[in-house]
C-alpha positions, 0 to 999 in steps of 0.5 A: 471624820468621826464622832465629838465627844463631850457635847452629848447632852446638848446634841440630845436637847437640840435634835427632839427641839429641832426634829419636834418643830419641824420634822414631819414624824415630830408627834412620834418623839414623845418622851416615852418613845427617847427614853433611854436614847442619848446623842452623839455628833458626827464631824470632824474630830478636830472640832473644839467642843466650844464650837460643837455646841453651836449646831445651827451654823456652819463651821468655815474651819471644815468644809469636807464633802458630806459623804465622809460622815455618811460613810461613818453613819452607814457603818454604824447603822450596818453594826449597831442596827442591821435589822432596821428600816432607814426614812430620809424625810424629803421636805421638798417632796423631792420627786426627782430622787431617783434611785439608780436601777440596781439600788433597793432604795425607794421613795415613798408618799405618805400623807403629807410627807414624802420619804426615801426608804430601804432597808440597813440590810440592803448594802452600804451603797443603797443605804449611803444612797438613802443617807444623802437622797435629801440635801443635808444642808436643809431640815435633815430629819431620818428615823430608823425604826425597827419591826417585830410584826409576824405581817409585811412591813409597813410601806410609810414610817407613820403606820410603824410608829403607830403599830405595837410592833413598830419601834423608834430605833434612831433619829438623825438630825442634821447640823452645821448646816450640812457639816454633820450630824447628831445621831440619836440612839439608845445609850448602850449603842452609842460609840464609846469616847475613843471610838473613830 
């Protein structure tokens, strides 16, 4: 389980497409905001890149448990972005996401959307917690974003977008039907072709 090269353009165009038409934070990914950002697959590295490209469907040659690809996103997000904040979008407006007691993870309403948020800071337990608090399998959207104001962070990932110290740091789509993901971050960031 690790990241599919070769299928980056195509992962790029169908994670804006898919968050756009249905993510609550879609006003937020305008070009300006993905300008330099490019994609990569997180799956099995088994997986022909013929069958990659196909991001909607599941794929019956794997059906590993989804923490193994948490597990490789949390890692990156703690060496690649340690100073972020992770939102897990929760369509269903999940209210019986729980954090467990000790855990920094919280779950917060905002407007119209509810998300579960903690810090990439806060130890790879909280952030794989945060990572699978929405079931993968359907309208998977997450944001990481960063925060350069001198103030408190925002609680709702609304008012760090739309603040000048707000930043878009990463998305992540889920695909496959909850087989995988695309992460979405700025070029330089992304793993190289014999990363594993």
């Amino acid at each position: 389980m690790a990241f599919v090269h070769g299928v980056g353009v195509e992962a790029f165009r169908y994670s804006l497409e898919d968050f756009r038409g249905y993510g609550a934070l879609a006003w937020a990914l305008d070009d300006e905001a993905v300008a330099g950002m490019g994609s990569v697959v997180i799956a099995p590295m088994s997986l022909p890149v013929e069958v990659a490209r196909d991001f909607r469907w599941g794929k019956p040659q794997f059906r590993e448990a989804p923490d193994g690809y948490a597990n490789v996103l949390v890692s990156f997000l703690e060496d690649q972005l340690p100073r972020g904040r992770l939102f897990v979008e929760l369509p269903l407006k999940a209210a019986l996401v729980n954090p467990a007691p000790e855990s920094s993870m919280v779950v917060v309403e905002c407007h119209e959307a509810m998300f579960a948020s903690c810090s990439v800071s806060a130890g790879p337990d909280d952030l794989w917690e945060t990572i699978m608090s929405h079931d993968t399998t359907f309208l998977y959207y997450a944001v990481v974003l960063g925060w350069s104001g001198s103030g408190p962070e925002p609680e709702c990932p609304e008012e760090w977008l739309r603040s000048d110290d707000g930043e878009l740091l990463a998305i992540l789509t889920g695909i496959y039907d909850g087989e995988g993901f695309i992460l979405t971050t700025a070029t330089e960031l992304l793993p190289a072709e014999d990363s594993q």
